[in-house]
C-alpha positions as CSV (number, residue, x, y, z in Angstrom):
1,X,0.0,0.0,0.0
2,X,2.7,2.6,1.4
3,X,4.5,1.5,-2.0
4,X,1.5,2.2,-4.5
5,X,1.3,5.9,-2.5
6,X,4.3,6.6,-3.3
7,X,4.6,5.7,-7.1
8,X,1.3,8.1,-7.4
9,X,2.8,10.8,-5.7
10,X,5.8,11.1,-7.8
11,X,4.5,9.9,-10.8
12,X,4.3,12.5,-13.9
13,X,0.6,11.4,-14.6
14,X,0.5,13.3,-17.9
15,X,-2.5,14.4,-19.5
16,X,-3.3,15.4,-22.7
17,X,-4.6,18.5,-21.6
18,X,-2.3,21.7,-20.2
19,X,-2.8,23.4,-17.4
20,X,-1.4,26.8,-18.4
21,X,-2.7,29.3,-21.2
22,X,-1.8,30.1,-24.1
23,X,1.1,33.4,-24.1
24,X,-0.9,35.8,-26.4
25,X,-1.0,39.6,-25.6
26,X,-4.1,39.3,-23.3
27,X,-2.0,37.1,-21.1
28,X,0.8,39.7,-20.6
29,X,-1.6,41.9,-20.1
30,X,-3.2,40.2,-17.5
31,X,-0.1,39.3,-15.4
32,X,0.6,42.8,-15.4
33,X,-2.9,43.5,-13.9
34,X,-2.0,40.7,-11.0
35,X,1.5,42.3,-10.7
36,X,0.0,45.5,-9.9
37,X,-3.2,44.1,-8.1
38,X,-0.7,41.8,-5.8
39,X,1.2,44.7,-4.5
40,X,-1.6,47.1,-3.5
41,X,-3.6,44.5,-2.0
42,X,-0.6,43.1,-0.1
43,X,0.0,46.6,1.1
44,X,-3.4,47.1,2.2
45,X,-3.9,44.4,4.3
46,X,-0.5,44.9,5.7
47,X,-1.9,48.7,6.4
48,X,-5.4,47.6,7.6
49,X,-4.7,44.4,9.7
50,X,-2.0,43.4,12.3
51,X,0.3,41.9,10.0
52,X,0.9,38.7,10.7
53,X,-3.0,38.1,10.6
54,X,-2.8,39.8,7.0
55,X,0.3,37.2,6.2
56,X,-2.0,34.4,7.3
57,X,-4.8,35.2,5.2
58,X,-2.7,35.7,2.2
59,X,-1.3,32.1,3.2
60,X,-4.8,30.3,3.7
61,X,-5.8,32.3,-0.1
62,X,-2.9,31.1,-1.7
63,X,-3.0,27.2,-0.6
64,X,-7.0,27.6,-1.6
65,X,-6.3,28.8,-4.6
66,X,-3.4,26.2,-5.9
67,X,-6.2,23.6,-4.3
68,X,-8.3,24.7,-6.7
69,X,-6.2,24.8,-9.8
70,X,-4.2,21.4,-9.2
71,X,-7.5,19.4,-8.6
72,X,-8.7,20.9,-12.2
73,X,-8.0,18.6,-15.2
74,X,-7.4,20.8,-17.2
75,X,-6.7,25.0,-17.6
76,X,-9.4,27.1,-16.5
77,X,-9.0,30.7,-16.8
78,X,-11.1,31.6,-13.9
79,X,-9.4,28.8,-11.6
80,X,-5.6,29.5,-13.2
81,X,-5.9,33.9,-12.7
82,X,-7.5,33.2,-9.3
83,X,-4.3,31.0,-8.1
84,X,-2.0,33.8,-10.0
85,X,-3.5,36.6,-8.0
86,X,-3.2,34.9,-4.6
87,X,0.4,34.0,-5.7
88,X,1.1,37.8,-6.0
89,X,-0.4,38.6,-3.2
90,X,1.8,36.4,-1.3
91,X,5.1,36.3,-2.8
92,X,4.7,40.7,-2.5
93,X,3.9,39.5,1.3
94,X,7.1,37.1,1.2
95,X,8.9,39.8,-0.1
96,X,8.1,42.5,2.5
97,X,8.3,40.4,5.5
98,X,12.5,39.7,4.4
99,X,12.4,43.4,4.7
100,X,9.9,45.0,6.8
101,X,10.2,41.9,9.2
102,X,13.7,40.9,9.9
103,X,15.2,44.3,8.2
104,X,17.0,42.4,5.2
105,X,18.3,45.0,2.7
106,X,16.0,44.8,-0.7
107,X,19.4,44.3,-2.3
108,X,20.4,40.9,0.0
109,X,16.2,40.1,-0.6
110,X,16.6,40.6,-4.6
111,X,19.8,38.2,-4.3
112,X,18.7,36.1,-2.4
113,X,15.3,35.5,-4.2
114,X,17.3,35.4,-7.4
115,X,19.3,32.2,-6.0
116,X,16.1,30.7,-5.3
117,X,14.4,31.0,-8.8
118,X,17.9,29.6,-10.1
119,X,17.7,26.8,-8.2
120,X,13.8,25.7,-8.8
121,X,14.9,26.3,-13.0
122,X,18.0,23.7,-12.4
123,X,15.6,21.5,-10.2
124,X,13.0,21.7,-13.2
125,X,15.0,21.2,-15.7
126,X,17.3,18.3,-13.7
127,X,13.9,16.6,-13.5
128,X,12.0,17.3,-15.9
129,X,14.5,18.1,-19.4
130,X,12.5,21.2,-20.1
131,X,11.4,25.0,-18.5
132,X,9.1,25.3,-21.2
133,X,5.2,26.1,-20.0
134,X,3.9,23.9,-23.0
135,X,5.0,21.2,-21.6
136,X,2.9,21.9,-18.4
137,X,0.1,18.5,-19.2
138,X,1.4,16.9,-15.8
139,X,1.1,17.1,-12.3
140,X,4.8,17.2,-11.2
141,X,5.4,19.8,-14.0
142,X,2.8,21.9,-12.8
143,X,4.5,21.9,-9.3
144,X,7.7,23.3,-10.6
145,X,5.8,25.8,-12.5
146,X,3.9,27.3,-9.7
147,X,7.0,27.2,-7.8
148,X,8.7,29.1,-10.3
149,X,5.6,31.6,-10.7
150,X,6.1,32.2,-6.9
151,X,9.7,33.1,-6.6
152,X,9.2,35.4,-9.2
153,X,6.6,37.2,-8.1
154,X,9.3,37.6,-4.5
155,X,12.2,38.4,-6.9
156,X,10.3,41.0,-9.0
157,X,8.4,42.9,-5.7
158,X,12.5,42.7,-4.4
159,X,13.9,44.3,-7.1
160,X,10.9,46.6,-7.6
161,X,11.4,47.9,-4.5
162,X,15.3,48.2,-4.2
163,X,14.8,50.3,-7.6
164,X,12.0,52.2,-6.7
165,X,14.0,53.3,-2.7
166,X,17.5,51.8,-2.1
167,X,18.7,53.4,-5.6
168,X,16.0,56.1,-5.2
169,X,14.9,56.0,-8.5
170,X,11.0,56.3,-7.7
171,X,8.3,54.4,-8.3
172,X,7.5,55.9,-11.8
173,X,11.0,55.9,-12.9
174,X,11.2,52.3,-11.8
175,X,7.8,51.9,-13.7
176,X,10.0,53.3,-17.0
177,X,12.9,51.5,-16.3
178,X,11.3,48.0,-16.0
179,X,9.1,48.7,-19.3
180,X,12.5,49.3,-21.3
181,X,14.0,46.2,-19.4
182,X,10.9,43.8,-20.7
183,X,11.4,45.2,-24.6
184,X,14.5,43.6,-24.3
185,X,13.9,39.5,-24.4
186,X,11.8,40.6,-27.2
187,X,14.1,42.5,-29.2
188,X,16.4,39.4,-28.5
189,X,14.4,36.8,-29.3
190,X,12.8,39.0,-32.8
191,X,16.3,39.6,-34.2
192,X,19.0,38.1,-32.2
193,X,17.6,34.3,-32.7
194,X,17.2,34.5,-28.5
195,X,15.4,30.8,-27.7
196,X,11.8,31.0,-27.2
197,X,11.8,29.6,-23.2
198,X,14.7,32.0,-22.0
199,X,13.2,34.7,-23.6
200,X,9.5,34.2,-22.1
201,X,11.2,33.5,-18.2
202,X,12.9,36.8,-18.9
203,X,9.5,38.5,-19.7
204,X,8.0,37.1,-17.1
205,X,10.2,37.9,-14.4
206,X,9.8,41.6,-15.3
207,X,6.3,41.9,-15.5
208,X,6.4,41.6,-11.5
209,X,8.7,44.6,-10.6
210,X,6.9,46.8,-13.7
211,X,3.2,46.3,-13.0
212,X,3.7,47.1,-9.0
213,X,5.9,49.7,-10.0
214,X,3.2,51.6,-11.3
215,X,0.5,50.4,-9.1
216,X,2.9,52.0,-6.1
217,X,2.7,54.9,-8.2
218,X,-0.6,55.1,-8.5
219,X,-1.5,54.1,-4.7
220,X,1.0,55.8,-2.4
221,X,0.7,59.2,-1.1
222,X,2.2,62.7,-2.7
223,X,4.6,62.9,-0.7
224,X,6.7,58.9,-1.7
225,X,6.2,60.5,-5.2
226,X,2.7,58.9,-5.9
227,X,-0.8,60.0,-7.4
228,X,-2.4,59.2,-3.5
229,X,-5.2,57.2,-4.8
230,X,-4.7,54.9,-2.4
231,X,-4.2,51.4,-2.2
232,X,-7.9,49.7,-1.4
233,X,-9.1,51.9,-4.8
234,X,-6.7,50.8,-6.6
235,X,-6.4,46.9,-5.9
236,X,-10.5,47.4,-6.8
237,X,-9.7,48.9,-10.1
238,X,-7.2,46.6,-10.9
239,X,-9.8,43.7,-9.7
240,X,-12.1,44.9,-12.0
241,X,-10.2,44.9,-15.1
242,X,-9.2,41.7,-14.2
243,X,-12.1,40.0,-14.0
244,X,-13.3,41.7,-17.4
245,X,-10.3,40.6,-19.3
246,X,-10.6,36.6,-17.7
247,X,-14.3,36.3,-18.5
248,X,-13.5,37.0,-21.6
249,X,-11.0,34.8,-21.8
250,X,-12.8,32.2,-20.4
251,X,-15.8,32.8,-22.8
252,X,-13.8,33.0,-25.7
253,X,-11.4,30.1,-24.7
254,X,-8.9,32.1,-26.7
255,X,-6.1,30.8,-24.8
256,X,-6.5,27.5,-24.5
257,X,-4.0,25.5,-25.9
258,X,-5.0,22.2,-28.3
259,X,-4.9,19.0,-26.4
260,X,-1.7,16.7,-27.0
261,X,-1.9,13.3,-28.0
């Protein structure tokens, strides 16, 4: 019995279907939204509740979440945005705590978080002979994705913040400089023959530091260089835009990728 257990937990158990979406422009769009959404919310809770009562709720909405997405057969876009919302919302909470908590520089965090992504690719790859999110049609794959989605999200809200005040740059001029930094993988992979899965990890990892760059911008007060619109209206309006752009995905099924056989 203890032998069957263990050949179905660490069996691939592949599936035709993928778990993750397509990468078309609504997606980057829509990671940018969580990006942003992740870093107000995470700031607002931090702001509105005694902190390590906001840490466990972001805890108990991220394991919820994965729940949720893991048990589904297949991707969903409501179930798959959900889980990558609550993974912002904690890794930005991961993130802060190194700093805000145990007074870790943003520049030891960012290295430190950088290590740890490094690690989970060589794992992934070690294991698996791939990073690419194609190949995402089993359960052990899916693991070391999510994984991988979460120290991101730390490593982008690390370096997003060590721009933004331990280089004093600003939040908007981080917001700038993180837009020219994602053009970059592109550029590379459009004319310099950069391969397709480096190039997308790349991508991705910025889209954390530029959307809560601007979403900082947008939320903090006059005086931290921001339009003070504060951080509960605009984790709503990023909600909102969220939830438009993933019913239509999820109506459209525009980003669901054909089943492999």
């Amino acid at each position: 019995m203890t032998e069957t257990l263990h050949a179905f937990a660490t069996a691939p158990r592949r599936s035709p279907f993928s778990k993750v979406p397509e990468v078309t422009a609504i997606f980057w769009v829509v990671k940018i939204l969580t990006t942003g959404m992740g870093e107000t919310t995470s700031d607002f809770l931090a702001h509105h509740i005694y902190p390590p009562i906001a840490v466990l709720i972001g805890l108990v909405g991220l394991v919820a979440a994965m729940a949720l997405q893991l048990a589904a057969p297949r991707y969903n876009a409501w179930s798959y945005w959900l889980a990558m919302v609550m993974v912002s919302v904690f890794g930005t909470m991961a993130a802060d705590v190194l700093h805000v908590g145990f007074g870790i520089p943003y520049i030891a965090s960012t290295m430190f978080f950088a290590l740890s992504l490094a690690v989970i690719f060589w794992l992934w790859h070690r294991t698996e002979g791939t990073l690419a999110i194609h190949s995402i049609h089993s359960h052990r794959r899916e693991l070391f994705y999510w994984a991988t989605v979460l120290a991101t999200f730390a490593l982008g809200t690390a370096a997003g913040d060590m721009t933004a005040t331990s280089l004093g740059l600003g939040y908007l001029d981080s917001g700038f400089l993180f837009a020219g930094v994602i053009a970059l993988p592109a550029l590379a992979f459009w004319k310099l023959g950069l391969p397709e899965v480096p190039a997308f990890w790349f991508a991705y990892i910025v889209t954390r530091p530029l959307g809560a760059s601007f979403a900082d911008w947008m939320g903090v007060n006059h005086q931290r260089g921001g339009l003070d619109w504060g951080t509960g209206p605009v984790s709503l309006g990023l909600f909102a835009l969220i939830v438009v752009l993933v019913g239509y995905l999820a109506l459209t099924r525009s980003d669901v990728e054909p089943e492999t056989h």
